[in-house]
N, CA, C and O atoms as CSV, one atom per row, in Angstrom:
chain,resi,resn,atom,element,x,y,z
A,1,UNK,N,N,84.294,155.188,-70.411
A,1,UNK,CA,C,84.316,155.157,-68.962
A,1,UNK,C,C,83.196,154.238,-68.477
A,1,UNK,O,O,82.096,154.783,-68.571
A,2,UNK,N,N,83.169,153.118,-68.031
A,2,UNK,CA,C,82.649,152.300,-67.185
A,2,UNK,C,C,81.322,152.974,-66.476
A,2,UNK,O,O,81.487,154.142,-66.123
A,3,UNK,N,N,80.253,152.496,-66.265
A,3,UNK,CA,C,79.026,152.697,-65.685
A,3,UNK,C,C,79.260,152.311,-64.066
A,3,UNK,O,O,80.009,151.440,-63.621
A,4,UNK,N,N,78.485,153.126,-63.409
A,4,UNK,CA,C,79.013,152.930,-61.857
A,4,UNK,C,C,77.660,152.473,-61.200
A,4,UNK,O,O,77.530,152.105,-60.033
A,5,UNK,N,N,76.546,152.575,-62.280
A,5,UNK,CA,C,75.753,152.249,-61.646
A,5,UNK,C,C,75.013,150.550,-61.941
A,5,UNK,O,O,75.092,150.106,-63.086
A,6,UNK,N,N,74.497,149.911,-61.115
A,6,UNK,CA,C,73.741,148.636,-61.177
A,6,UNK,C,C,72.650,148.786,-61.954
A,6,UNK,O,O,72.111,149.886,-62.079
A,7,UNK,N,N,72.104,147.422,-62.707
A,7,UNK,CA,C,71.076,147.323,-63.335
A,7,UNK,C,C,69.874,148.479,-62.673
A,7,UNK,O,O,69.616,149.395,-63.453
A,8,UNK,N,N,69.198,148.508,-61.446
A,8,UNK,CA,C,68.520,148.868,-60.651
A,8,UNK,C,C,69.129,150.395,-60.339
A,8,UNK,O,O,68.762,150.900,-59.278
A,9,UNK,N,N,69.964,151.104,-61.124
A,9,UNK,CA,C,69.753,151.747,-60.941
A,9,UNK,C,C,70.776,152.441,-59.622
A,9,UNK,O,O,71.134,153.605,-59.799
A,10,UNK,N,N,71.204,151.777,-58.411
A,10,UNK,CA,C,71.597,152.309,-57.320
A,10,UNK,C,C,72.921,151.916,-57.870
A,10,UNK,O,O,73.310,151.045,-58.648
A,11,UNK,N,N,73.708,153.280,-56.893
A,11,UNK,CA,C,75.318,153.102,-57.442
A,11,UNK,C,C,75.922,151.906,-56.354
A,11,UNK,O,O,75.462,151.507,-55.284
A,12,UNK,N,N,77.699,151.353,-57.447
A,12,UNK,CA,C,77.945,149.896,-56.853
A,12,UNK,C,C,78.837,150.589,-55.752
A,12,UNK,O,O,79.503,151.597,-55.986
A,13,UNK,N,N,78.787,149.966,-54.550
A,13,UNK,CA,C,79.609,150.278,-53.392
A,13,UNK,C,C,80.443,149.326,-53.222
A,13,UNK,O,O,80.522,148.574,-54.194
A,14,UNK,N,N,81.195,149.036,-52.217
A,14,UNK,CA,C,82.401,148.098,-51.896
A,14,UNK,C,C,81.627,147.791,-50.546
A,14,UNK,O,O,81.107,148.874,-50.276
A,15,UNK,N,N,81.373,147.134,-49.827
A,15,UNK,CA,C,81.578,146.641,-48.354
A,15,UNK,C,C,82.926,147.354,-47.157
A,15,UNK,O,O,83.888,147.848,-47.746
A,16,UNK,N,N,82.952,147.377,-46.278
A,16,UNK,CA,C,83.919,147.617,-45.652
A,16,UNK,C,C,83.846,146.869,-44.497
A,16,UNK,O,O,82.916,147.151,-43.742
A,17,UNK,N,N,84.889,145.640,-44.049
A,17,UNK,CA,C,84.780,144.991,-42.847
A,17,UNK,C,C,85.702,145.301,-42.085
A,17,UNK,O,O,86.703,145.619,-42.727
A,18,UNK,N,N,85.899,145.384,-40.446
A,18,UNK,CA,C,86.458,145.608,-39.816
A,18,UNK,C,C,87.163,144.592,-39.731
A,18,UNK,O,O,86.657,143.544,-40.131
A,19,UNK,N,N,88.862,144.555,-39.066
A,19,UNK,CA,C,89.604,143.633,-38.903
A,19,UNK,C,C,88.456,142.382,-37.867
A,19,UNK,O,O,88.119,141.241,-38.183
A,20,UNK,N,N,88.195,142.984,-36.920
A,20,UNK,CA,C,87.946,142.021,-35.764
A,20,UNK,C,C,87.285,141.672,-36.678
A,20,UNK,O,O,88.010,141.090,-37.484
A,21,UNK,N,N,85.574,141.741,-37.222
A,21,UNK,CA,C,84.736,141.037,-38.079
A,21,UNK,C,C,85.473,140.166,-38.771
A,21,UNK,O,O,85.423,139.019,-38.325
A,22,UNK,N,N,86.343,140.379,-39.999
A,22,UNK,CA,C,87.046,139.453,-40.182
A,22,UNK,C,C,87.865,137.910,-39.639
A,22,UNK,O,O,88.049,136.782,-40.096
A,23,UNK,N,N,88.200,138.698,-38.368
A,23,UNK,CA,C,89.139,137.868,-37.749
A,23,UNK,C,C,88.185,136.604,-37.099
A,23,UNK,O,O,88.476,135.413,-36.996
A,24,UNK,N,N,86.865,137.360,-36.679
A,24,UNK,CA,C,85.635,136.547,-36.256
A,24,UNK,C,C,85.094,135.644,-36.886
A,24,UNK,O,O,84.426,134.762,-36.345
A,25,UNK,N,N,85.334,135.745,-38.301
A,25,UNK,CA,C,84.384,134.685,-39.456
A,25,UNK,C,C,85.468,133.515,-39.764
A,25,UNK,O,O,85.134,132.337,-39.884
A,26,UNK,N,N,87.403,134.187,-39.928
A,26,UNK,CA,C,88.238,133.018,-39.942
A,26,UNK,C,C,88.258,132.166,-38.763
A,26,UNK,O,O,88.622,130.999,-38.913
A,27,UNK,N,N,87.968,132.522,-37.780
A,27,UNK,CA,C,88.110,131.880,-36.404
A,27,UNK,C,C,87.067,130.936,-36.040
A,27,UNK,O,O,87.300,130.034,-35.236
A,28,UNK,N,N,85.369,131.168,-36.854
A,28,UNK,CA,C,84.470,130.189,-36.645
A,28,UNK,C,C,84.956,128.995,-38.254
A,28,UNK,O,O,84.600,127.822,-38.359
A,29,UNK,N,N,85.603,129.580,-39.033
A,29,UNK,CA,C,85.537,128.566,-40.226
A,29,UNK,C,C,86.752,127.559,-39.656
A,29,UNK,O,O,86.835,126.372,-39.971
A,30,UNK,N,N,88.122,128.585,-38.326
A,30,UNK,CA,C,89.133,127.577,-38.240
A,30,UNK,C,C,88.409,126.332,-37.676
A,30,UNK,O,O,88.757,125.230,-38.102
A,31,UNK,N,N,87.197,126.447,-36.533
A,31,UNK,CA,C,86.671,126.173,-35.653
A,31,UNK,C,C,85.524,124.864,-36.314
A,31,UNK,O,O,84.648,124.151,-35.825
A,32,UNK,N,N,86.133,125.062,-37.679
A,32,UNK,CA,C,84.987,123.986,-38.792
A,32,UNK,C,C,83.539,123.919,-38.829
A,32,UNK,O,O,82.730,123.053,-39.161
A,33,UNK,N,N,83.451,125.301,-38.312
A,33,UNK,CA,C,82.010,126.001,-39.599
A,33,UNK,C,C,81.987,126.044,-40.615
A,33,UNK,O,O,83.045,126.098,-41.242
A,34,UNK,N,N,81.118,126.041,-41.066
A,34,UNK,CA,C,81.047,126.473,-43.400
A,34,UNK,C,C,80.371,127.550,-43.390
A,34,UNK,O,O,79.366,128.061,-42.897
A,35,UNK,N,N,81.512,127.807,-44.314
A,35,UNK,CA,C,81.569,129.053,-44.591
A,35,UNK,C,C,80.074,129.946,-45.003
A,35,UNK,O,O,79.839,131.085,-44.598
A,36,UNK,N,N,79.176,129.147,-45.878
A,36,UNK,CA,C,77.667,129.404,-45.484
A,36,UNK,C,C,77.023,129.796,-44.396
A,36,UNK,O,O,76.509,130.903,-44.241
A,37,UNK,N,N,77.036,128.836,-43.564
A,37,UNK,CA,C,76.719,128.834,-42.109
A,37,UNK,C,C,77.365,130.445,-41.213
A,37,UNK,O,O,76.813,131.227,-40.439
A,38,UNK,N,N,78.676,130.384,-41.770
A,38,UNK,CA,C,79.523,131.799,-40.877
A,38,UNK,C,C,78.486,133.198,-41.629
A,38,UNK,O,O,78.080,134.183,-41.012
A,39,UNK,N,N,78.264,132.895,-43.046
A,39,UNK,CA,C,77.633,134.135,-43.645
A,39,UNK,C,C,76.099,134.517,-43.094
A,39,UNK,O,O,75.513,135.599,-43.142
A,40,UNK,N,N,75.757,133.497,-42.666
A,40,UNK,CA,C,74.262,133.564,-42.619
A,40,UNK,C,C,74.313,134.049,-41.029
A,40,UNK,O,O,73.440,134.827,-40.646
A,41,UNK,N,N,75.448,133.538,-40.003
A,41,UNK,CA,C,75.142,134.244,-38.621
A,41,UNK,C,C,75.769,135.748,-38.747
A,41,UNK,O,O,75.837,136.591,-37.852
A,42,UNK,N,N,76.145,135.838,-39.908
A,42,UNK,CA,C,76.583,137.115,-39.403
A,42,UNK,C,C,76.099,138.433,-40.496
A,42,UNK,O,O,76.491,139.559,-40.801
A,43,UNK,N,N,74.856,137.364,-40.885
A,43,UNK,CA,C,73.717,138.204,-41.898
A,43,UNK,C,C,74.303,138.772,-43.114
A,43,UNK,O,O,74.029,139.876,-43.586
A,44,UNK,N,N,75.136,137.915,-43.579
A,44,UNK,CA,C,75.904,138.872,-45.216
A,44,UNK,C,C,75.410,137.803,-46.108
A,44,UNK,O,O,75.954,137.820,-47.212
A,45,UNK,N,N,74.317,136.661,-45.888
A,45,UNK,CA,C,73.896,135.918,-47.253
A,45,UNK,C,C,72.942,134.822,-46.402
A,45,UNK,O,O,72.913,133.944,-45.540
A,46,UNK,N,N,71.828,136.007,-47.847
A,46,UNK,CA,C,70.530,135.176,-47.768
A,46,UNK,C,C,70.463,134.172,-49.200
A,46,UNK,O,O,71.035,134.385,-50.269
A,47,UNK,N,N,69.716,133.209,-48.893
A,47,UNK,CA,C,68.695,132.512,-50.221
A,47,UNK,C,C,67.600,133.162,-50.977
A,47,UNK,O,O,67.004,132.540,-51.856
């Protein structure tokens, strides 16, 4: 049986996004944002 937990120790979760959120990040990438750029305003990826 598979380990559920991360190196560190804390167990792995899934994310859960709401439709609109979603619909919000395709709509700035239709809008020819990158896709970087969409992650970082909407705080899901740091450097």
């Amino acid at each position: 049986m598979p380990d559920n937990n991360n190196p560190s120790g804390s167990p792995l979760t899934r994310k859960k996004y709401t439709s609109a959120f979603k619909a919000e990040c395709v709509r700035q990438e239709a809008a020819g944002a990158r896709q970087t750029d969409v992650a970082r305003a909407q705080g899901r990826w740091q450097r």
